[in-house]
C-alpha positions as CSV (number, residue, x, y, z in Angstrom):
1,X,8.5,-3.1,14.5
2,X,8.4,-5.6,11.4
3,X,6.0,-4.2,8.6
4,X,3.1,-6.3,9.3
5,X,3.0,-4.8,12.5
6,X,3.1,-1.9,11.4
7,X,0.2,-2.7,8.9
8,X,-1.9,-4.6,11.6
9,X,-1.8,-1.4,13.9
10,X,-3.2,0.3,11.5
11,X,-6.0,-2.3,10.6
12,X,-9.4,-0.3,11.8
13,X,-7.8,2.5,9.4
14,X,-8.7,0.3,6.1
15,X,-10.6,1.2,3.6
16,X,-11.3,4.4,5.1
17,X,-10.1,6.6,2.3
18,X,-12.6,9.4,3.4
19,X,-10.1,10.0,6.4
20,X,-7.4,10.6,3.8
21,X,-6.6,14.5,4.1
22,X,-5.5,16.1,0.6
23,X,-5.5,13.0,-1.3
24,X,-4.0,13.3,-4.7
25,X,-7.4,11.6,-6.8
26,X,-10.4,10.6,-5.3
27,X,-10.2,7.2,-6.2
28,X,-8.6,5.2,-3.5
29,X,-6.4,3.1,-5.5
30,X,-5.3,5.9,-7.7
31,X,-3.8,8.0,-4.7
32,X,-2.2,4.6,-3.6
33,X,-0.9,4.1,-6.7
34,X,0.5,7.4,-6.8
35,X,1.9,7.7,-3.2
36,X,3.8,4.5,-3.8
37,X,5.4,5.9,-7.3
38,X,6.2,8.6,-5.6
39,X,7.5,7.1,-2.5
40,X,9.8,4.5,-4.5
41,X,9.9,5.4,-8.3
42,X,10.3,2.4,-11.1
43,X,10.7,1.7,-14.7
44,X,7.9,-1.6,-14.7
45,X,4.2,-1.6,-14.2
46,X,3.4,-1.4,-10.7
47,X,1.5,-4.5,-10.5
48,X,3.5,-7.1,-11.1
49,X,1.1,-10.1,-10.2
50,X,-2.4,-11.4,-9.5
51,X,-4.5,-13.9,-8.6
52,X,-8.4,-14.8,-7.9
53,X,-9.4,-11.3,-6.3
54,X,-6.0,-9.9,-5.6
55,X,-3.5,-8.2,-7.2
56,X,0.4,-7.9,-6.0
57,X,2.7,-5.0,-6.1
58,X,6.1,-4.3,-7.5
59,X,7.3,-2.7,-4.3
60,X,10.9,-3.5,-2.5
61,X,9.2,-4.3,0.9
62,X,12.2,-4.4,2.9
63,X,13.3,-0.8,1.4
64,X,10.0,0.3,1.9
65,X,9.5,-0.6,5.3
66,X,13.0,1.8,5.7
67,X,11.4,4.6,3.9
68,X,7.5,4.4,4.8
69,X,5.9,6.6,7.8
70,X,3.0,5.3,9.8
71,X,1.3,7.9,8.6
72,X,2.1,6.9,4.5
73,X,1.7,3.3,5.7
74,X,-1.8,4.3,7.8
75,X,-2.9,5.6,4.2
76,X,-1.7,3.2,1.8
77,X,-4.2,0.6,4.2
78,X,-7.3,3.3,4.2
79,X,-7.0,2.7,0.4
80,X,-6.9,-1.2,0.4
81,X,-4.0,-1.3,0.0
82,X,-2.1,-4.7,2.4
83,X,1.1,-6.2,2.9
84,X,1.0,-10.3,2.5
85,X,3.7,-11.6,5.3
86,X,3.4,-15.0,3.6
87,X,4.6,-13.4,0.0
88,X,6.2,-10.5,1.0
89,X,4.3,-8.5,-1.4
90,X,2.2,-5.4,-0.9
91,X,-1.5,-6.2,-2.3
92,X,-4.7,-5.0,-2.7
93,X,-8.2,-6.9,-3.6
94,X,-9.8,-5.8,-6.9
């Protein structure tokens, strides 16, 4: 299943951070921010781009989609978090 499937079949999940068990802040894009770090460690900022409402992310999609569970996928999108097919870019709206 390519990654945007795997993010649309998880699409009545987002922005449902209060589904999240044990999440690691109570804000949602904090615990996002700090699954992904921890899922795929870097040097740079972590957002790399943005534009109008949106914001992009400095995340290897294709090694991602390797590494990521539904379940870590299903909570990335409960925090806003999306992935852009067009870009290939995870993003999330401000």
């Amino acid at each position: 299943m390519s990654l945007n499937d795997r993010f649309e079949s998880v699409t009545d999940e987002f922005l449902k951070f209060d589904r999240t068990k044990a999440p690691r802040s109570g804000r949602p894009d904090l615990h996002a921010f700090l699954m992904l770090d921890e899922m795929m460690p870097g040097k740079r900022d972590l957002i790399s781009a943005s534009e109008h409402d949106e914001f992009y992310l400095d995340i290897d999609c294709d090694a991602f989609a390797e590494l990521a569970t539904d379940d870590q996928i299903r909570d990335l999108h409960r925090c806003g978090i999306r992935y852009d097919e067009e870009l290939d870019s995870l993003c999330m709206f401000t």
